[in-house]
C-alpha positions as a Python dict, from the first residue, in 0.01 Angstrom:
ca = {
    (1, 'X'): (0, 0, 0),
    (2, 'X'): (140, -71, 324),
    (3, 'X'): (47, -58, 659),
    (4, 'X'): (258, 186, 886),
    (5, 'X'): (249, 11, 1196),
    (6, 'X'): (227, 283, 1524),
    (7, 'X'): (552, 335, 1689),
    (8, 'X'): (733, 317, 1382),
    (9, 'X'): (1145, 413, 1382),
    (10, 'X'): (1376, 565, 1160),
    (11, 'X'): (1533, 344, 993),
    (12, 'X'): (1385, 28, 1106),
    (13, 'X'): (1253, -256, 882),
    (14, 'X'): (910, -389, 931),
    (15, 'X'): (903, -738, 693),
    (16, 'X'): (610, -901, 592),
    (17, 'X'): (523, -1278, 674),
    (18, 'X'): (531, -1383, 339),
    (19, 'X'): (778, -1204, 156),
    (20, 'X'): (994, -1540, 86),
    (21, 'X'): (680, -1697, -116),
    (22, 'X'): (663, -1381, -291),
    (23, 'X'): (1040, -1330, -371),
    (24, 'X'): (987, -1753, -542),
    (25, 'X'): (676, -1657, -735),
    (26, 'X'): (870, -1319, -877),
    (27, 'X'): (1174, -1548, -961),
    (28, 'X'): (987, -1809, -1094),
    (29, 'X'): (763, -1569, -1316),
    (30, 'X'): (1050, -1411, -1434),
    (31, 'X'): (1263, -1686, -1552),
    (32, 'X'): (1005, -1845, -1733),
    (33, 'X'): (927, -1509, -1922),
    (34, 'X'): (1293, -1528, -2010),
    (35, 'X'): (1301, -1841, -2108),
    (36, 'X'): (1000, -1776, -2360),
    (37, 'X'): (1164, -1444, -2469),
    (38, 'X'): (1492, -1600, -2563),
    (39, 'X'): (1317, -1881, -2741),
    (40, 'X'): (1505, -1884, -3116),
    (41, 'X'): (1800, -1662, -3029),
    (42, 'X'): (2134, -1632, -2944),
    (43, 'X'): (2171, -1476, -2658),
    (44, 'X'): (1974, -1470, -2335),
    (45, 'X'): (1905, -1083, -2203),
    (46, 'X'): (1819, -918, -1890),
    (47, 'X'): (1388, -969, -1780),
    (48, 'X'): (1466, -602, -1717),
    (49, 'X'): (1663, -279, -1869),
    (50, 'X'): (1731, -512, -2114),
    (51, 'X'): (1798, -245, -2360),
    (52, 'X'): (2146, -47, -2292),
    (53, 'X'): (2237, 248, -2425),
    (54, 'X'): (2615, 164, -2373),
    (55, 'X'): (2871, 151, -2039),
    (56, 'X'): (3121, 410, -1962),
    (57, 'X'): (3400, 409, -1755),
    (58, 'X'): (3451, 719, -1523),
    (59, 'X'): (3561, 803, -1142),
    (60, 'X'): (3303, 802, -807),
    (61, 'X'): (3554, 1083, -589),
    (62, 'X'): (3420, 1130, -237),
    (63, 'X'): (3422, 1463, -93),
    (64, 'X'): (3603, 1573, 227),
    (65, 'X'): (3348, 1809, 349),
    (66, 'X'): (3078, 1549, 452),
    (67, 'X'): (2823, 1556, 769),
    (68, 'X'): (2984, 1340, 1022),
    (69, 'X'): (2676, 1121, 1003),
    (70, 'X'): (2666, 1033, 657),
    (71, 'X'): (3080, 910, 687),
    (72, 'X'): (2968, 537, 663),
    (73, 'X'): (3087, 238, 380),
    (74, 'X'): (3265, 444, 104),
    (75, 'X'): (3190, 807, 243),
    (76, 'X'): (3435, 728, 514),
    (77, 'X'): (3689, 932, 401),
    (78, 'X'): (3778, 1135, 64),
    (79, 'X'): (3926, 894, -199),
    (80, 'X'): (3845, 788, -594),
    (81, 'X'): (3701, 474, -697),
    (82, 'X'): (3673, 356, -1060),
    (83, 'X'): (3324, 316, -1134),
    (84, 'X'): (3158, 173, -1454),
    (85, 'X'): (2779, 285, -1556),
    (86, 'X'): (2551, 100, -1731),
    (87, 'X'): (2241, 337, -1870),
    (88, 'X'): (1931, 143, -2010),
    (89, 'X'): (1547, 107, -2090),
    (90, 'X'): (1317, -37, -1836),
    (91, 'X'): (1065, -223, -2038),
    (92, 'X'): (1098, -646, -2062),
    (93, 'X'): (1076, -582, -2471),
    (94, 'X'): (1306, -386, -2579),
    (95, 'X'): (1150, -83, -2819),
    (96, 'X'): (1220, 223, -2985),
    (97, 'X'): (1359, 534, -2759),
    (98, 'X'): (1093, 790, -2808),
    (99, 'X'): (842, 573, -2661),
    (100, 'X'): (779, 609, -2299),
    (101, 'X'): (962, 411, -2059),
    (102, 'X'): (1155, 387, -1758),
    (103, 'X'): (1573, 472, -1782),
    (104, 'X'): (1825, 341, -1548),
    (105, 'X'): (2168, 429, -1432),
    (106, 'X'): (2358, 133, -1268),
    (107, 'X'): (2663, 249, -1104),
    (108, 'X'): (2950, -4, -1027),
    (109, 'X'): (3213, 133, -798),
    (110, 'X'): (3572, -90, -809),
    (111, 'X'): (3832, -138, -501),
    (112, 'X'): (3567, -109, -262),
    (113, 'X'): (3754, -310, 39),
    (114, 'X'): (3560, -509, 311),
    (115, 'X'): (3333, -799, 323),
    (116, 'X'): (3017, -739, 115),
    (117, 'X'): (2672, -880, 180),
    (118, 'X'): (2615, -1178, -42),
    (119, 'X'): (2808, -1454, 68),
    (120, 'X'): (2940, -1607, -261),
    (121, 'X'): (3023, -1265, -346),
    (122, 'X'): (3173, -1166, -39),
    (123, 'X'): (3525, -1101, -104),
    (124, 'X'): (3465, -923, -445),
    (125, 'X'): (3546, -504, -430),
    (126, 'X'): (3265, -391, -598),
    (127, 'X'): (2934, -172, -484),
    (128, 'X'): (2649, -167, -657),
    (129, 'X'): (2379, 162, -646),
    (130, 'X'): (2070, 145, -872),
    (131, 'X'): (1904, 413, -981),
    (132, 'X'): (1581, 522, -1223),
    (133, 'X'): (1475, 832, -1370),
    (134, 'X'): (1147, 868, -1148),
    (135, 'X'): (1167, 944, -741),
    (136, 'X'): (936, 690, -668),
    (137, 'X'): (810, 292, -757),
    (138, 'X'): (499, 200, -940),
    (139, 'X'): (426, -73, -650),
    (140, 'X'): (473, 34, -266),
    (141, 'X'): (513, -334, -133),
    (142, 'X'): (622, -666, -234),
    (143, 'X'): (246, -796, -276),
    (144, 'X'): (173, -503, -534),
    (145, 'X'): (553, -565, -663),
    (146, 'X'): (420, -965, -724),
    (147, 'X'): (81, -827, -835),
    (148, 'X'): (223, -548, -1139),
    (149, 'X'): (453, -882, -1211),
    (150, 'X'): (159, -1097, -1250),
    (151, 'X'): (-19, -840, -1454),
    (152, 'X'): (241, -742, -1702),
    (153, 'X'): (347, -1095, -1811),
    (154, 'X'): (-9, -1214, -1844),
    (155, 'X'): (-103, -912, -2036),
    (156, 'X'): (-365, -805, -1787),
    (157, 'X'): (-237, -445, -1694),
    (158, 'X'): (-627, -285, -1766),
    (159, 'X'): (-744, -561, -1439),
    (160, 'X'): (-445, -462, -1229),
    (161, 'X'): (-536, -125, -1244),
    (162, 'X'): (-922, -32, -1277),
    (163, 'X'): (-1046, -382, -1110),
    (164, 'X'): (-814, -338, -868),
    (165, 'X'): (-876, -12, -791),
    (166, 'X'): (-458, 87, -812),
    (167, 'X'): (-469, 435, -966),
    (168, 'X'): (-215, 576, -771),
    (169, 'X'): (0, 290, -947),
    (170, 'X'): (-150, 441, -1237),
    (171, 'X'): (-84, 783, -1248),
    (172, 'X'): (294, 679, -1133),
    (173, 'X'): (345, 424, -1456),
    (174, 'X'): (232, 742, -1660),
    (175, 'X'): (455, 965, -1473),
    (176, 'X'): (772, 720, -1592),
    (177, 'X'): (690, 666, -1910),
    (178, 'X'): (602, 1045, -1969),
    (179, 'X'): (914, 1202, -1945),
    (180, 'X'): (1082, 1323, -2241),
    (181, 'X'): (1475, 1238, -2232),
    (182, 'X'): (1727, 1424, -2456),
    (183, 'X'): (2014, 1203, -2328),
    (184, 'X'): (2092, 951, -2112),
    (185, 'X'): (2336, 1148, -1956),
    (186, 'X'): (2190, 1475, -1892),
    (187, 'X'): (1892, 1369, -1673),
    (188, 'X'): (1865, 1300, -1279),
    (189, 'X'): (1801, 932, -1124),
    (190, 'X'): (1682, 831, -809),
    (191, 'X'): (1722, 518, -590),
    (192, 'X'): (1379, 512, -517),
    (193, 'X'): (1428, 270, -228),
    (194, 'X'): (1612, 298, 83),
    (195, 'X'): (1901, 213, 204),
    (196, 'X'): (2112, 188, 548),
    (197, 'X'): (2403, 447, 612),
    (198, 'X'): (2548, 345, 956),
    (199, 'X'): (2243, 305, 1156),
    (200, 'X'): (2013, 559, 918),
    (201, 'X'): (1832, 521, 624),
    (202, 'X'): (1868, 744, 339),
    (203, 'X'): (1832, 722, -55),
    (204, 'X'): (2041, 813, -266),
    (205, 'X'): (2013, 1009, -635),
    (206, 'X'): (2264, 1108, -891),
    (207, 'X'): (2177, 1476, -1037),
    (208, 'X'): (2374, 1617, -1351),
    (209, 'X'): (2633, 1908, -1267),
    (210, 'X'): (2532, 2289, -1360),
    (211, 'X'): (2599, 2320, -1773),
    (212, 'X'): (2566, 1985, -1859),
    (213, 'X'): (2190, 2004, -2009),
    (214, 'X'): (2128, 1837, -2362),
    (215, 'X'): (1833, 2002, -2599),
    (216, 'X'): (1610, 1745, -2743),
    (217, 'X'): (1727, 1579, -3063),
    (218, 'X'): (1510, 1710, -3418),
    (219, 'X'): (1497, 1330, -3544),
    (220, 'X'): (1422, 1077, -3314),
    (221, 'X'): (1562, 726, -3420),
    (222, 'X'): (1434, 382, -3270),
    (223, 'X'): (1821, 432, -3085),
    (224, 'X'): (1844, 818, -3033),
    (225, 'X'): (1960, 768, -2680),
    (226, 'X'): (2245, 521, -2780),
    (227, 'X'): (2304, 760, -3017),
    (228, 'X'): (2327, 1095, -2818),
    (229, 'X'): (2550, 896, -2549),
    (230, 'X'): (2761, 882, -2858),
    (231, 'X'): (2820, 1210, -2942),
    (232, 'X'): (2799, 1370, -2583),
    (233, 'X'): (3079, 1190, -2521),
    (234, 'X'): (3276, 1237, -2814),
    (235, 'X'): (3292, 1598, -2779),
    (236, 'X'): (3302, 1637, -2388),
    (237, 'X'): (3334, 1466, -2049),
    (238, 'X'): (3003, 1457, -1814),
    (239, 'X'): (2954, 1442, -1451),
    (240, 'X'): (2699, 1475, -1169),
    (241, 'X'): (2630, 1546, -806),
    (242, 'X'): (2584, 1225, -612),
    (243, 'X'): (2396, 1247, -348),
    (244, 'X'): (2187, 1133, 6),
    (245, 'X'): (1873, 1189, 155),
    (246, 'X'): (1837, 1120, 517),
    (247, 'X'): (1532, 981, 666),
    (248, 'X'): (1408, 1228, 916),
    (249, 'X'): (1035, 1117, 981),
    (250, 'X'): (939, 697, 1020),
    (251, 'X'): (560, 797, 868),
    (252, 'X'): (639, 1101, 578),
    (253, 'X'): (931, 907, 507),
    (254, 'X'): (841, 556, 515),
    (255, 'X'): (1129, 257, 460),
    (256, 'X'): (823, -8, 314),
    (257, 'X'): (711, 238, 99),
    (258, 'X'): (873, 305, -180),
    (259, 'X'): (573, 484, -425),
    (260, 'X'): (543, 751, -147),
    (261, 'X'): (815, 1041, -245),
    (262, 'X'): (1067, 1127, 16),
    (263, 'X'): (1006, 1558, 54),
    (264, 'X'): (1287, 1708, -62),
    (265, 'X'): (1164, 2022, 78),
    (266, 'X'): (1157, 1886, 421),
    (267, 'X'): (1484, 1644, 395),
    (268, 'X'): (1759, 1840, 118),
    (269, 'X'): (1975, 1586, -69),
    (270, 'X'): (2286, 1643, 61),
    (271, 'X'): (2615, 1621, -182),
    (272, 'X'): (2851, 1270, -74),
    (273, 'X'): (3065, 1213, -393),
    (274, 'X'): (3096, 1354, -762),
    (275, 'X'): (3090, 1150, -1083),
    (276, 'X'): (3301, 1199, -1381),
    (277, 'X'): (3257, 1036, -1707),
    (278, 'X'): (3538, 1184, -1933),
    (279, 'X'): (3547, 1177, -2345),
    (280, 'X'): (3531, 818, -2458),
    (281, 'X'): (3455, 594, -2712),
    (282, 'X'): (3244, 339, -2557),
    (283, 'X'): (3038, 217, -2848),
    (284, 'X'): (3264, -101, -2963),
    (285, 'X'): (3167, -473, -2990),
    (286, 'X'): (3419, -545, -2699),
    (287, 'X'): (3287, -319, -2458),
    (288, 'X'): (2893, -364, -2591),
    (289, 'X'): (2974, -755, -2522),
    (290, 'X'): (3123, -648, -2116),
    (291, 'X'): (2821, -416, -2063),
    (292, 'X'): (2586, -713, -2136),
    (293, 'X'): (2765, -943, -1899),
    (294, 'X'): (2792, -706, -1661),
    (295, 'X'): (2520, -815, -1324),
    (296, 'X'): (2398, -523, -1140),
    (297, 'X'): (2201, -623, -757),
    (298, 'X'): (2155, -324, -488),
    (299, 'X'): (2302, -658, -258),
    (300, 'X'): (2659, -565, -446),
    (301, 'X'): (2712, -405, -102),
    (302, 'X'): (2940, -345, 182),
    (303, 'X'): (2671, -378, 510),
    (304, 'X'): (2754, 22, 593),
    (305, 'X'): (2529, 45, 253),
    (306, 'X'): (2272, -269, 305),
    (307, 'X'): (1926, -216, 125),
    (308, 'X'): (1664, -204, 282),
    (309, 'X'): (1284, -269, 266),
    (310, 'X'): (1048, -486, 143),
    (311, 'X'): (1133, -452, -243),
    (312, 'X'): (1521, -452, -132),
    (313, 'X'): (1419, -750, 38),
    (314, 'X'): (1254, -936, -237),
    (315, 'X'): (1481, -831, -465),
    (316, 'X'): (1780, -994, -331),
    (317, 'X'): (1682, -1356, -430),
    (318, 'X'): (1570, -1252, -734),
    (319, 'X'): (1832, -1081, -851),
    (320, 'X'): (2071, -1326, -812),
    (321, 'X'): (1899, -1603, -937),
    (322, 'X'): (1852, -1454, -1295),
    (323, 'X'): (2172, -1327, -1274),
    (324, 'X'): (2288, -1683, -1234),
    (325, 'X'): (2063, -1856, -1484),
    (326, 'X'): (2142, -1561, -1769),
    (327, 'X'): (2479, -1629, -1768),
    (328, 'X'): (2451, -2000, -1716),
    (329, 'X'): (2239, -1983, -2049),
    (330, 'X'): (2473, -1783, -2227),
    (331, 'X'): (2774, -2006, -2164),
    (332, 'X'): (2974, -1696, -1961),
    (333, 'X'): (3110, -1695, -1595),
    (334, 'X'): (2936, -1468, -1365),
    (335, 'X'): (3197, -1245, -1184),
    (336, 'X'): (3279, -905, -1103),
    (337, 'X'): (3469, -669, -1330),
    (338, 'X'): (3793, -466, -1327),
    (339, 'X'): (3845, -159, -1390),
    (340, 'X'): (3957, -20, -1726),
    (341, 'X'): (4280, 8, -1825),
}
């Protein structure tokens, strides 16, 4: 875990020395586990949520009534923005849905103006916001981040965790994989890490509007979620709250920690935008084929939004550079999408 240093700020980042060696050794670890995976086959997938459930199309409309301080980056003002989500499975090997895993919601807003963050990306109009289906992170640091890494692709989970002494990174990993999902669309995400808005941090999560629960399916097939996506949306639209959590105390509320749980009691989410997903058919080869090329980095960012921390941090290199070597393997061009016609 990390080391709050005394005098800590809101919203200040406190790096650690080696977090460039670390961000190399993650990159390097993951490509070659890529490489080994896609060994035989056609296509080279994701190191992780390589498993999608499908990508919808839908609107990301900022309200007008938001707290003065939270009108940074796209909560400037009230306007739409097309958005395109990407749900998914967590786990490097793709596996059947009933079994326990993490699920992600990547959220790709369009006609974002400004300059964004990475600098060969700087002029596209997207933003990027990542989010999981647990409030918190395994791993609280990059070195844990590098060690769970380690770990998992040398198949040596039981040492990371009982030699090592990490059972809070236990009883989190059990957490994630132990929650029972009906549907893709009718559970809440969280960013998990933290982010800047104007000079703050916050996170951010993305909570399913009143009515829109699913019940859990009878019969459970090795795609159920794919499946239930499917017929949610054939027979109505969806939507959710999105929303921010400021960070109102440096040590309760850590930036560098992401496995310690921001209280909601103390801190309230506070509602930014609302999502709308209407009816669709999004199941086709054509848009299967776009979801898959599709590259999702918190970095997809205007600087009112920058990530922040040391897993932000880490991930930033990393992100790119499979991003870059996936589609360089699969023969595609790596840019941004439009929005659907």
């Amino acid at each position: 875990m990390v080391n709050i240093p005394e005098g800590t700020e809101l919203g200040k980042e406190y790096p650690q020395e080696n977090e460039d060696e670390i961000a190399k050794r993650i990159l390097n670890l993951t490509l070659n586990s890529i490489k080994k995976s896609s060994e035989g086959k056609s296509q080279t997938l994701r190191d992780a949520h390589p498993k999608a459930h499908g990508c919808v199309a839908g609107t990301f409309t900022v309200q007008d009534s938001i707290p003065g301080t939270m009108k940074y980056g796209v909560f400037a003002k009230p306007r739409s923005f097309p958005i395109w989500i990407r749900y998914s499975n967590g786990s490097v090997t793709p596996k059947a849905d009933k079994e326990g895993d993490i699920r992600g919601m990547a959220i790709k807003l369009m006609n974002v103006e400004g300059i964004k963050l990475l600098e060969d990306e700087k002029n596209e109009k997207t933003q990027d916001f990542l989010l999981i289906s647990n409030p918190v992170l395994p791993v609280g640091d990059p070195q844990e981040y590098l060690d769970l890494f380690e770990a998992a692709f040398d198949k040596k989970i039981f040492s990371y965790i009982f030699l090592g002494g990490r059972f809070g990174a236990l009883k989190r990993l059990n957490a994630i994989r132990g929650l029972q999902v009906p549907s893709p669309i009718g559970i809440r995400y969280w960013s998990t890490v933290p982010f800047k808005l104007g000079n703050s941090a916050i996170k951010y999560s993305a909570k399913p509007c009143a009515g829109s629960e699913f019940a859990m399916p009878d019969q459970k097939s090795p795609n159920y979620l794919r499946e239930e996506m499917v017929r949610n949306l054939n027979e109505k639209d969806a939507c959710y709250d999105f929303m921010v959590q400021p960070q109102i105390d440096p040590i309760e509320m850590p930036v560098e920690e992401p496995a310690k749980e921001w209280d909601e009691t103390a801190s309230p989410f506070v509602k930014v935008a609302s999502i709308h997903i209407p009816k669709q058919k999004f199941d086709t080869e054509e848009n299967n084929k776009f979801c898959e090329n599709l590259s999702f980095t918190p970095w997809h960012s205007l600087p009112a939004h920058q990530p922040i921390g040391g897993i932000n941090r880490v991930r930033k290199s990393v992100y790119v550079g499979i991003s870059k070597y996936r589609h360089e393997a699969n023969g595609l061009p790596r840019k941004e999408p439009k929005p659907k016609k």
